[in-house]
C-alpha positions in Angstrom: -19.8 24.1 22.0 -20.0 20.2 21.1 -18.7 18.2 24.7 -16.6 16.1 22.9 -14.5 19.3 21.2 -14.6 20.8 25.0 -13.7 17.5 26.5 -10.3 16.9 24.4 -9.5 20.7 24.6 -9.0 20.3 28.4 -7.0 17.2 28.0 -4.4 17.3 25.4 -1.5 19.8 24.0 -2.8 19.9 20.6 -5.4 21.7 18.8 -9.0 20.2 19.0 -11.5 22.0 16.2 -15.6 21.1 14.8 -14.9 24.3 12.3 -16.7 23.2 9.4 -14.0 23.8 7.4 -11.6 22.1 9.2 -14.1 18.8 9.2 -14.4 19.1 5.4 -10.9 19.3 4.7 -10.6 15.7 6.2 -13.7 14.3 4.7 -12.4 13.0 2.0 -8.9 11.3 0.7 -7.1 10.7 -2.4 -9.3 7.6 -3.9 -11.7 10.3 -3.5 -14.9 7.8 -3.9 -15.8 7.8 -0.3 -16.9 10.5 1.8 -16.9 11.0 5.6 -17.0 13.6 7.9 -16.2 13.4 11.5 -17.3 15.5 14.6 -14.3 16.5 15.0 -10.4 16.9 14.4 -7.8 16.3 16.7 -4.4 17.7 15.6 -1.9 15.9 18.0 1.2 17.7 19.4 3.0 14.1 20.5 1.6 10.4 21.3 0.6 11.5 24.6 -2.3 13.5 23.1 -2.9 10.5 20.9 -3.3 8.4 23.6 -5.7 10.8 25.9 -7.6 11.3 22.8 -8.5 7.0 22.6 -8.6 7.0 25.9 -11.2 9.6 25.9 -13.0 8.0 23.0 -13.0 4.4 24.6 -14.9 6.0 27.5 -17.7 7.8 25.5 -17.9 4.7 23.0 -16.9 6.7 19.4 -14.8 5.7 16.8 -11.3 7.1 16.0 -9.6 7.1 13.0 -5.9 8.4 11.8 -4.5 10.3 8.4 -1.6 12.2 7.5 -1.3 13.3 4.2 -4.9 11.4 2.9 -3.4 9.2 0.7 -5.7 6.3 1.3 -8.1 5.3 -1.7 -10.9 3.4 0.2 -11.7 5.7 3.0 -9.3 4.0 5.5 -8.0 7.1 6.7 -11.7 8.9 7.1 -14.3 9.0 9.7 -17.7 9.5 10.3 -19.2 11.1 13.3 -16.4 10.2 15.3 -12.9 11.4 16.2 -10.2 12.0 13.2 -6.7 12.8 14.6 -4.5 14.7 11.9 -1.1 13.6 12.7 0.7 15.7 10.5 2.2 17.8 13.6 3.8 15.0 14.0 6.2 15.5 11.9 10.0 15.2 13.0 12.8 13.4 12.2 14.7 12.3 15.7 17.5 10.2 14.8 19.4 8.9 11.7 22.7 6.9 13.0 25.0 6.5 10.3 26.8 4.4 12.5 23.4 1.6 12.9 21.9 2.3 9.6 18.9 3.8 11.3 16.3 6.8 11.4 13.8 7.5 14.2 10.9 9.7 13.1 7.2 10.7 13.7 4.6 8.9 11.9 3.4 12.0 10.5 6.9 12.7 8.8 7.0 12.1 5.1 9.4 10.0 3.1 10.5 12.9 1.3 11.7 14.4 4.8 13.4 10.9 5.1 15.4 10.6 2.0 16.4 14.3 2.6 18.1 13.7 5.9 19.4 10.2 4.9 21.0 11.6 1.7 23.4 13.6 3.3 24.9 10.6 4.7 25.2 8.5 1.8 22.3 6.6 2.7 18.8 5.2 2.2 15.9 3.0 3.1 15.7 -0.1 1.3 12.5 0.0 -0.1 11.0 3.5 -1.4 7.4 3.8 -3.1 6.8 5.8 -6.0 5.5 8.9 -4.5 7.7 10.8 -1.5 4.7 13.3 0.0 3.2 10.3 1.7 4.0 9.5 5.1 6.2 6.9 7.0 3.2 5.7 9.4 0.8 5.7 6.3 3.0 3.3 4.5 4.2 1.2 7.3 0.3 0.7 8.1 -0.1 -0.7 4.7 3.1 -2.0 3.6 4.8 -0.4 1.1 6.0 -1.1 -1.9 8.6 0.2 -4.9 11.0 -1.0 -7.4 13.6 -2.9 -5.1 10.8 -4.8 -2.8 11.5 -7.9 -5.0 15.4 -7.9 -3.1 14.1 -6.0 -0.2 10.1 -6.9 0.8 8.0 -4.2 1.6 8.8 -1.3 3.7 7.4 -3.0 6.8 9.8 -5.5 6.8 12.5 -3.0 7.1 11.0 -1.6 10.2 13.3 -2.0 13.5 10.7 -0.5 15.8 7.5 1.0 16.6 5.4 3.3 19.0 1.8 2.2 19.2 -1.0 3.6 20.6 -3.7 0.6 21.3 -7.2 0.9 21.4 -7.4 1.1 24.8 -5.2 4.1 25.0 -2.0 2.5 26.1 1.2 3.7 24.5 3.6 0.7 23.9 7.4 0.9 22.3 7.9 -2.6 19.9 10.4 -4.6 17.9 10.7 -7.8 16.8 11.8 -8.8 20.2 9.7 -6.8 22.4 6.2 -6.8 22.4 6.6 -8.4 19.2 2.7 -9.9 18.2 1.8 -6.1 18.4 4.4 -5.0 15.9 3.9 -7.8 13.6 0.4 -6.9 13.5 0.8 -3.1 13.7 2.7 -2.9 10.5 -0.3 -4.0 7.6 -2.6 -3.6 10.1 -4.2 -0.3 8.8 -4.4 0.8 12.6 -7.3 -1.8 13.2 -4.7 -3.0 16.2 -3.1 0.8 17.4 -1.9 3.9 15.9 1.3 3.9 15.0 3.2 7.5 16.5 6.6 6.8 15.8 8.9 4.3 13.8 12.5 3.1 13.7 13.7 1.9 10.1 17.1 0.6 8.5 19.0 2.8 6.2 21.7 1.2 3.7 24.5 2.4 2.2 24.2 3.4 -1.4 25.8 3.7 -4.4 27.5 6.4 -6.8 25.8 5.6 -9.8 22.8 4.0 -11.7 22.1 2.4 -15.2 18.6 1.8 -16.7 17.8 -0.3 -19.6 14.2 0.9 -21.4 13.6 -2.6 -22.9 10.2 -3.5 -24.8 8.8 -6.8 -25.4 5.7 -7.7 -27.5 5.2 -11.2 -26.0 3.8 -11.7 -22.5 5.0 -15.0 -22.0 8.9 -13.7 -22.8 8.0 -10.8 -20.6 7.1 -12.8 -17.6 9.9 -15.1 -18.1 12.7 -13.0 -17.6 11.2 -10.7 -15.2 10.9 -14.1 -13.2 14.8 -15.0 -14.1 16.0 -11.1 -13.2 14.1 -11.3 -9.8 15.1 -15.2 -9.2 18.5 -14.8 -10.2 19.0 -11.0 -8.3 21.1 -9.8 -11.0 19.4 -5.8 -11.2 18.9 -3.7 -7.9 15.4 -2.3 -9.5 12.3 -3.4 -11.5 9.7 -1.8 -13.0 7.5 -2.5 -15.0 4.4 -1.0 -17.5 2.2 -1.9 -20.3 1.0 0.1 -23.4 -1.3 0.0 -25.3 -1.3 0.4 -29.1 -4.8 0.7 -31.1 -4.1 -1.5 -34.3 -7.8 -0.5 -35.9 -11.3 -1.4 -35.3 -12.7 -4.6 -35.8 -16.5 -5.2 -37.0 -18.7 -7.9 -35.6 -22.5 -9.2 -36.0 -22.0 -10.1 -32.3 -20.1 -7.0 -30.3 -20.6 -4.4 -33.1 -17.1 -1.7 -33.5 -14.2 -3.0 -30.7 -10.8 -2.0 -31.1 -7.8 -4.1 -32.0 -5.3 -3.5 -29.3 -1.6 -4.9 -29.6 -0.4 -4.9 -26.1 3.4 -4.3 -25.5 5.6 -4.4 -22.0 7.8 -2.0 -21.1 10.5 -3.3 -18.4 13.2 -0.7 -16.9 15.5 -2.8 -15.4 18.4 -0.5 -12.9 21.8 -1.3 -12.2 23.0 0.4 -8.9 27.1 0.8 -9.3 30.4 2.8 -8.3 31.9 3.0 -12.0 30.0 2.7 -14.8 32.9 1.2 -16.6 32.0 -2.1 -14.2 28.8 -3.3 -15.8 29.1 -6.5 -18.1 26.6 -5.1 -20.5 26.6 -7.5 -23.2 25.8 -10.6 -20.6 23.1 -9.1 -18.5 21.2 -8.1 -21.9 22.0 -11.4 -23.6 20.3 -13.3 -21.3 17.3 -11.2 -22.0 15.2 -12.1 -24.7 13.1 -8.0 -25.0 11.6 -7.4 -28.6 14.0 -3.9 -28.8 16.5 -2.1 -26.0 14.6 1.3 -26.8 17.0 3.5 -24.2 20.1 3.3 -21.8 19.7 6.1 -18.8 22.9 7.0 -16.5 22.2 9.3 -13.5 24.2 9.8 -10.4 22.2 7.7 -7.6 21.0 11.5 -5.8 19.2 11.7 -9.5 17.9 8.4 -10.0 16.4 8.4 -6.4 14.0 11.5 -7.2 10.3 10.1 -8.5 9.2 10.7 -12.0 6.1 9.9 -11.0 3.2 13.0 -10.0 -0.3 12.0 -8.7 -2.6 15.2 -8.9 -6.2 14.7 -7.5 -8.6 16.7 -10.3 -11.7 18.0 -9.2 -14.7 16.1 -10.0 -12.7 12.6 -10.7 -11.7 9.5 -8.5 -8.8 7.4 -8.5 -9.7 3.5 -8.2 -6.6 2.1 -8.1 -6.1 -1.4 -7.7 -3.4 -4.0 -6.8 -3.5 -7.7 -6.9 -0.5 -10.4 -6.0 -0.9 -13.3 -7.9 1.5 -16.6 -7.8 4.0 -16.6 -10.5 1.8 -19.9 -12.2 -1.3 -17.8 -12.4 0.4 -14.8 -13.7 -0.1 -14.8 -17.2 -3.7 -16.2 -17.4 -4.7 -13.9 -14.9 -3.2 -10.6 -16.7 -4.2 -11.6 -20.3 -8.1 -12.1 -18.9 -8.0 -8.6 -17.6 -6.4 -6.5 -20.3 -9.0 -8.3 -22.8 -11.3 -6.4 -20.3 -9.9 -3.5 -19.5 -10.9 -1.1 -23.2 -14.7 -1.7 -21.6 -14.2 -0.9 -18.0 -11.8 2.5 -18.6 -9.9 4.8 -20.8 -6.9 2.4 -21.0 -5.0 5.1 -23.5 -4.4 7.0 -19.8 -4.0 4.3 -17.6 -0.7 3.2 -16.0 -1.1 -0.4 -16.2 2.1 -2.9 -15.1 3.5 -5.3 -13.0 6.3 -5.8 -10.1 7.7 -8.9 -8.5 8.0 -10.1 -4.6 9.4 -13.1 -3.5 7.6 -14.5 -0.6 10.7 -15.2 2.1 11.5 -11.2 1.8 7.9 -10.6 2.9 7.3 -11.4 6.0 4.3 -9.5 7.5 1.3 -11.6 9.1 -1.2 -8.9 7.9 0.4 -8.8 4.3 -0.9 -11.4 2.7 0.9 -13.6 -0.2 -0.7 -16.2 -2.6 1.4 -19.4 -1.9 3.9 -19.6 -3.7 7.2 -18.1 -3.5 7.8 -16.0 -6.5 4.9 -13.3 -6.6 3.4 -10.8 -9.1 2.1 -8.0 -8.7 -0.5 -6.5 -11.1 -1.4 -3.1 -10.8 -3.7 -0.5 -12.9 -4.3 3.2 -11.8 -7.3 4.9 -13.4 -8.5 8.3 -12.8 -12.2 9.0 -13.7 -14.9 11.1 -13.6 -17.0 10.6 -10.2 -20.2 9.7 -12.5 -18.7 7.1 -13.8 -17.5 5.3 -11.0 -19.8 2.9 -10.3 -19.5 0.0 -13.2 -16.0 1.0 -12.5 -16.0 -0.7 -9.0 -17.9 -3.2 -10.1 -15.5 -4.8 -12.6 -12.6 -4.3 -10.6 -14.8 -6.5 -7.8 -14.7 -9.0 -10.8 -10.9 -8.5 -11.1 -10.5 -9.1 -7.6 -12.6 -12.5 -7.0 -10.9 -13.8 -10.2 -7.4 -12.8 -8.6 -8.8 -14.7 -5.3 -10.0 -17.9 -7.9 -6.1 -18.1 -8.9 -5.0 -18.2 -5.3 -4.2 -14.5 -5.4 -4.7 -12.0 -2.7 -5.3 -8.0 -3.0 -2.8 -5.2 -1.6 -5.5 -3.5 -0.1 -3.7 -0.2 0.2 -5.6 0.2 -2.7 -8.9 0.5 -3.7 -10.7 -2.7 -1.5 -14.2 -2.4 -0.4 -14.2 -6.9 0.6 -17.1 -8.1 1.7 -17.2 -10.8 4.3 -16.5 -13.9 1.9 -13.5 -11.5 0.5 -11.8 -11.1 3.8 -11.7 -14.7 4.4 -9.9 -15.3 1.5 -7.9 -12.8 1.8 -6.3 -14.1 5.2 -7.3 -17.8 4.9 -6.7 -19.6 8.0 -5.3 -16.4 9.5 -8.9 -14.3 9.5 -9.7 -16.3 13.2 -6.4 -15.1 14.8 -6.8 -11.7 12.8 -10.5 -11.1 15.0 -9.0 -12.6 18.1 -6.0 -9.7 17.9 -8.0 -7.0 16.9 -10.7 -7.7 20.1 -7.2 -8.0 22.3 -5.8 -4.7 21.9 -9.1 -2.8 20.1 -11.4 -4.5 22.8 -14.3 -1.6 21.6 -13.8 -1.7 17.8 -13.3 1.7 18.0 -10.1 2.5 15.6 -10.2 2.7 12.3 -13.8 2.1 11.1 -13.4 2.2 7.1 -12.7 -1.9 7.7 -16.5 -2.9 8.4 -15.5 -6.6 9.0 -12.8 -5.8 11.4 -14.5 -3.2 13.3 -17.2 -5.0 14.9 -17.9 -8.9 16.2 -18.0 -10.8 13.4 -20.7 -12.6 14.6 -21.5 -14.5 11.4 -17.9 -15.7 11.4 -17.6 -17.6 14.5 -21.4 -18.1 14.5 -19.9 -20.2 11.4 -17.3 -21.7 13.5 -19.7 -22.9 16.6 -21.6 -25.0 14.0 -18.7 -26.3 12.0 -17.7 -27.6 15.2 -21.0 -28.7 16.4 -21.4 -30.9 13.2 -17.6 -32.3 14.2 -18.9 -33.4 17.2 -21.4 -34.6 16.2 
């Protein structure tokens, strides 16, 4: 038997397995680009066996990574020769006060579970992504985003409290006022500064009733303007947003032979969260819109409206390079209107989702999720699935998409798919990417969790190598 599976087997609750079977089953995630297969899987009864297990791995020198349910689209959750802790055991719900507007639950436990229990109270989280089958310490590692983040922020910043395992094995409770650089840095922190085990998160009281207006525009510029004026002016409770496509013919050049002519439209569901119906001024909230057509008015009770349309299927054989950028407000419209001239030779924009959502920079408040500079944000987002063959000129466009998003003093949400080189990473975090290193040697002193981040995981030798001379040349 390998030592490291007899090692852990004699020093934690949970199940420790090198079944083949078992290693393949968590080789792979949902981008499903990258491939990685660990020595072995540790399936974790509680954060005590979490913490043995990095304790364990800190002694021997391997690398440890976390996943739940896999979601990940650039291999953050996967691991290669080293230790790969399942956490979906973890998987309870402790608390949800009615009375503090709270939940306490394992990291492994899924938003679904969540909206379950808080439903039955007449409550909520603030901020709920898309998809429910992911997992609470997934999303607060990355952020999380959905259609109220533009009032709300991302889920992060409705955290209350976390329990962290660090990289030296120590198992730490934190909250904004208690061991508070750890759980600023925890949540974004893709688990490059501990594992998160278990989190505390508000809840808010909702209400009875919901309206959506389908409204289509044919003009970006008129799009962008009153999605700008609905999030500045917080007149809808949520915003979503999508563009389509439509194939007006084929044009014939000397120069770039048959292209299509593409007319792009923008689809904006705008949601208004009420107790009567009867309250909602509808004439003056669509009057100060200027859409092409209202196409479609939905009422749903809020249980209803709260369930996600949305399904994400992984096909065999394919890959999902999904991508997100944030982009300040002034850059918006350049940027998207260079991309979508792109985007009929990069993928099959007929199946796409393509669209856009809003932030606004003093509701996000997370260190490790990084904003462009300005205070109204957009997002831009576009969701291929394609076969695995053709995945390479794939990645290397939307490498293009992301330095071009980093030229316009953008920054990437990289939840998604984000392989940054060095260069990248500094741009990404700016002025931050020294403190970012000097925390991540602090509490992961080996480099040991978390490997799918090259640049975080080891000395970045070329980095302050950069520094020492900068200075030197000061100096002198």
């Amino acid at each position: 038997m390998n030592s490291v599976i007899s090692d852990l087997q004699h020093i934690i609750e949970g199940e420790v397995s090198g079944l083949e079977e078992d290693l393949a089953a968590v080789s792979q995630d949902f981008g499903g680009i990258i491939q990685k297969q660990p020595q072995v899987v540790v399936r974790p009864q509680n954060a005590t066996d979490v913490a043995k297990s990095i304790q364990y791995a800190a002694q021997q020198g391997i690398t440890v990574s976390s996943r739940a349910a896999g979601h990940s689209l650039s291999g953050q959750s996967l691991n290669q020769g080293g230790i790969l802790l399942d956490m979906r055991r973890m998987n309870q719900v402790h608390e949800l006060d009615a009375d503090q507007l709270s939940f306490k639950a394992d990291a492994g436990a899924t938003w679904r579970q969540i909206v379950n229990a808080s439903i039955l109270h007449r409550l909520i989280p603030p901020v709920l992504t898309n998809y429910f089958d992911v997992t609470i310490g997934g999303t607060h590692s990355a952020g999380g985003l959905g259609q109220s983040s533009f009032r709300h922020g991302s889920q992060a910043d409705n955290c209350l409290g976390l329990e962290v395992v660090t990289g030296t094995g120590e198992l730490v409770w934190c909250t904004p006022e208690q061991n508070s650089e750890l759980f600023y840095h925890a949540l974004c922190g893709y688990g490059q500064f501990g594992i998160i085990t278990k989190v505390q998160h508000r809840l808010r009281p909702y209400r009875s009733f919901t309206r959506t207006y389908f409204l289509c525009y044919d003009d970006l510029d008129t799009f962008l303007e009153d999605e700008q004026f609905l999030i500045a002016e917080d007149q809808v409770d949520g915003l979503l947003a999508l563009f389509s496509p439509c194939i007006m013919g084929v044009a014939r050049s000397g120069e770039k032979g048959l292209r299509p002519l593409i007319e792009w439209f923008y689809r904006m569901q705008i949601t208004l969260e009420v107790d009567s119906l009867n309250t909602i001024n509808e004439e003056k909230l669509l009057s100060s819109l200027n859409f092409y057509r209202h196409v479609y008015t939905e009422n749903l009770t809020f249980e209803q409206f709260v369930q996600p349309v949305i399904q994400v299927p992984h096909l065999p054989g394919t890959a999902n390079p999904w991508i997100d950028v944030l982009l300040p407000g002034s850059a918006a419209k350049e940027y998207i209107e260079t991309v979508l001239q792109q985007v009929p030779g990069c993928i099959d924009f007929r199946a796409t989702p393509i669209g856009s959502f809003g932030l606004v920079s003093h509701n996000t408040n997370m260190p490790m999720f990084a904003l462009p500079k300005e205070e109204l944000v957009i997002g831009f987002g576009m969701y291929p699935t394609v076969p695995k063959a053709q995945i390479q000129p794939i990645l290397e466009k939307l490498n293009l998409f992301t330095n071009l998003a980093y030229q316009m003093g953008g920054k990437r949400y990289v939840a998604s798919w984000a392989q940054l080189d060095l260069a990248q990473w500094r741009l990404q975090f700016g002025d931050y990417w020294l403190r970012v290193n000097e925390l991540k040697q602090k509490y992961d002193p080996q480099r040991i969790l978390n490997p799918g981040f090259k640049y975080l995981c080891k000395i970045n030798y070329i980095f302050f190598s950069k520094i020492s001379n900068d200075f030197f040349n000061i100096v002198n």
